[in-house]
DRENDO-1510 file (C-alpha; in Angstrom, 1 decimal, always signed):
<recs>
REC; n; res; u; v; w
REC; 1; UNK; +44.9; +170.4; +15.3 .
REC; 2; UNK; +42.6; +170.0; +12.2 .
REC; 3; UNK; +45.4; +170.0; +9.9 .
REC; 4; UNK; +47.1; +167.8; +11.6 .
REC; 5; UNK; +44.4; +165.1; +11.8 .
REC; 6; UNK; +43.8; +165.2; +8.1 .
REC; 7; UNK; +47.4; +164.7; +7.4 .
REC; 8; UNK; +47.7; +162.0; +9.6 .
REC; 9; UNK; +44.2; +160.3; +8.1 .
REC; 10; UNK; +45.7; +161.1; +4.3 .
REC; 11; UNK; +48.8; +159.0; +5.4 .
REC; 12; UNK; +46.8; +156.5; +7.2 .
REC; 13; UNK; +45.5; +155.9; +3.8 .
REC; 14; UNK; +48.1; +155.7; +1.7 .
REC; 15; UNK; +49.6; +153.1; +4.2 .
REC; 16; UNK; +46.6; +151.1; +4.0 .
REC; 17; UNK; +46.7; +151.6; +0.0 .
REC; 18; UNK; +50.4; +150.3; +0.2 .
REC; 19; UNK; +49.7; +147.1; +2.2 .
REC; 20; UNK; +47.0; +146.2; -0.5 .
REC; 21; UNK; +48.9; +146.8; -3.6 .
REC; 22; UNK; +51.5; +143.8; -2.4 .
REC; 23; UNK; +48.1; +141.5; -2.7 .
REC; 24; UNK; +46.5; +143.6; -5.3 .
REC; 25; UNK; +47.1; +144.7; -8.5 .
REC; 26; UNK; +47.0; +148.4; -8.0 .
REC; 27; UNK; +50.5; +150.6; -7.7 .
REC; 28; UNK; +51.5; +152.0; -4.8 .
REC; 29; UNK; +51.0; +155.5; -3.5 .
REC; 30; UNK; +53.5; +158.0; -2.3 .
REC; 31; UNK; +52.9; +159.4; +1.2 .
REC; 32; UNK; +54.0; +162.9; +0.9 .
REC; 33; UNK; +52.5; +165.4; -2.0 .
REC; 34; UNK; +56.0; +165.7; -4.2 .
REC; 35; UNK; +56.5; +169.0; -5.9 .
REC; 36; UNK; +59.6; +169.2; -8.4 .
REC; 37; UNK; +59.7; +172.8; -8.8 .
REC; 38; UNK; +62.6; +175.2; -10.7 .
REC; 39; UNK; +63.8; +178.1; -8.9 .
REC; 40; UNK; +63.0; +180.3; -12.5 .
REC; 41; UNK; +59.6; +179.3; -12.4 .
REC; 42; UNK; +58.6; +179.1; -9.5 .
REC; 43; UNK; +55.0; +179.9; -8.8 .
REC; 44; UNK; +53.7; +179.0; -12.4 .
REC; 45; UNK; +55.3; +175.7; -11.6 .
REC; 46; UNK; +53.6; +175.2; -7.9 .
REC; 47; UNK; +50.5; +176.4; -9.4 .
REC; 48; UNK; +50.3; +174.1; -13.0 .
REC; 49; UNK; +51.6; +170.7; -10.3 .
REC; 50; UNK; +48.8; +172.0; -7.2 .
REC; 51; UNK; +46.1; +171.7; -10.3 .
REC; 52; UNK; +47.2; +167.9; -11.4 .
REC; 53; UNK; +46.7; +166.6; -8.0 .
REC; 54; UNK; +43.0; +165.0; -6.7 .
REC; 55; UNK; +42.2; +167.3; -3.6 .
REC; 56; UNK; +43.3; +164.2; -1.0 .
REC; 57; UNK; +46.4; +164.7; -2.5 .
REC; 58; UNK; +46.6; +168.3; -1.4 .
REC; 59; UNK; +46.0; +166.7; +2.3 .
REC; 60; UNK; +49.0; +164.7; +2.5 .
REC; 61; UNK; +52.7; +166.5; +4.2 .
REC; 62; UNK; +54.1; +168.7; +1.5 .
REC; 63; UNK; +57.4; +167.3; +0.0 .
REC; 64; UNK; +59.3; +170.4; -2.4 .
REC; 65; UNK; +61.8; +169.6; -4.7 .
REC; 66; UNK; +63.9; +172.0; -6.5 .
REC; 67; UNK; +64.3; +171.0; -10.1 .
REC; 68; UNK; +68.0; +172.3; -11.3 .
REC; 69; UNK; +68.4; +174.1; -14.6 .
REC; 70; UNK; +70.3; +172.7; -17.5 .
REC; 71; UNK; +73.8; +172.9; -16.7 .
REC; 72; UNK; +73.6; +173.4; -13.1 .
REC; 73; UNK; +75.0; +171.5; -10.1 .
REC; 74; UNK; +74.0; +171.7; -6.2 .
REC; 75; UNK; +76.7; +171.6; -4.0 .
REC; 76; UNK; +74.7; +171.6; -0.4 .
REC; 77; UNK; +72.9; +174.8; -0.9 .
REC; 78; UNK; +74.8; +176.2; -2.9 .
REC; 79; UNK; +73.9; +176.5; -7.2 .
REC; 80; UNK; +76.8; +176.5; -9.4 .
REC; 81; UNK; +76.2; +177.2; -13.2 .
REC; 82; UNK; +78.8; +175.6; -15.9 .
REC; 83; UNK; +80.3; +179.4; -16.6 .
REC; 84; UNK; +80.8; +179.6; -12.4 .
REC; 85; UNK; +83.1; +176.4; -12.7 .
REC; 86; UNK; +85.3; +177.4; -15.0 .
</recs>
């Protein structure tokens, strides 16, 4: 129950950060903590993004996105590389 209270206060401010910045000049905040990860690297990549962030950051619902090699393309869950399309 913890968790979830924290998560819900870390979104609660974000929200409130959001209102202001349309009266303030500050930017507005994303809700979720976004990782863009790649599927070859993926712990050094977690671990380099999980270092960037403040530690109210690491409070917020976890958002993972998977960051597609050079020459790849998602089809649903499915990863094609250019030599599997030919």
């Amino acid at each position: 129950m913890d968790e979830f209270v924290c998560q819900q206060l870390a979104v609660d401010e974000v929200t409130r950060r959001n209102i202001a910045s349309l009266f303030l000049p500050i930017g507005p905040a994303n809700p979720c903590l976004v990782l863009h990860i790649s599927r070859e690297n993926l712990v050094p990549d977690t671990i380099q993004q999980l270092t960037n962030h403040a530690v109210t950051d690491l409070k917020k619902p976890l958002k993972v996105v998977t960051v597609l090699s050079v020459g790849s393309v998602r089809l649903g869950h499915l990863v094609l590389n250019d030599y599997e399309l030919i």
